[in-house]
C-alpha positions, 0 to 999 in steps of 0.5 A, a space after each residue: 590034599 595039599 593046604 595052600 599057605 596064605 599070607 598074613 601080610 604082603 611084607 616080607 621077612 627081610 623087610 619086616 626085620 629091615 624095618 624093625 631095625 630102622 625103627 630101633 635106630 629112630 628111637 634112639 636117635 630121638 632120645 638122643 635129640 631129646 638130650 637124654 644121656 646114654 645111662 638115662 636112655 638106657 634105663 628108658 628101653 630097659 636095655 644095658 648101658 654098654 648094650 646100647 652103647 654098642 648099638 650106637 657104635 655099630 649104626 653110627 648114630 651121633 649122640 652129644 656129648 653131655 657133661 655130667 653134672 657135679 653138684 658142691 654140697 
């Protein structure tokens, strides 16, 4: 007897992946908004720097440019 699949769910896989992409390039456009830099978003999603870099690049998401901060002693 042939079983019949059911469906966990009405979403499709290319709309599940479409949408796991588009809640990625959310979060790290709020850490950008956040003002975090890379280097401190990076640390936060546990992920490389240059990773996360590329990730940017690729989407095209706009991140301020944040002067590091030189402290005299």
């Amino acid at each position: 007897m042939a079983r019949k699949m059911r469906s966990l769910s009405s979403e499709t896989w290319y709309s599940l992946r479409e949408r796991q992409e588009q809640e990625r390039i959310d979060l790290v456009l709020d850490l950008s908004k956040a003002g975090y830099t890379q280097t401190e978003a990076a640390e936060i999603l546990k992920v490389q720097r240059t990773t996360l870099h590329e990730f940017i690049k690729r989407k095209n998401i706009p991140w301020p440019n944040k002067q590091q901060r030189h402290y005299n002693e």
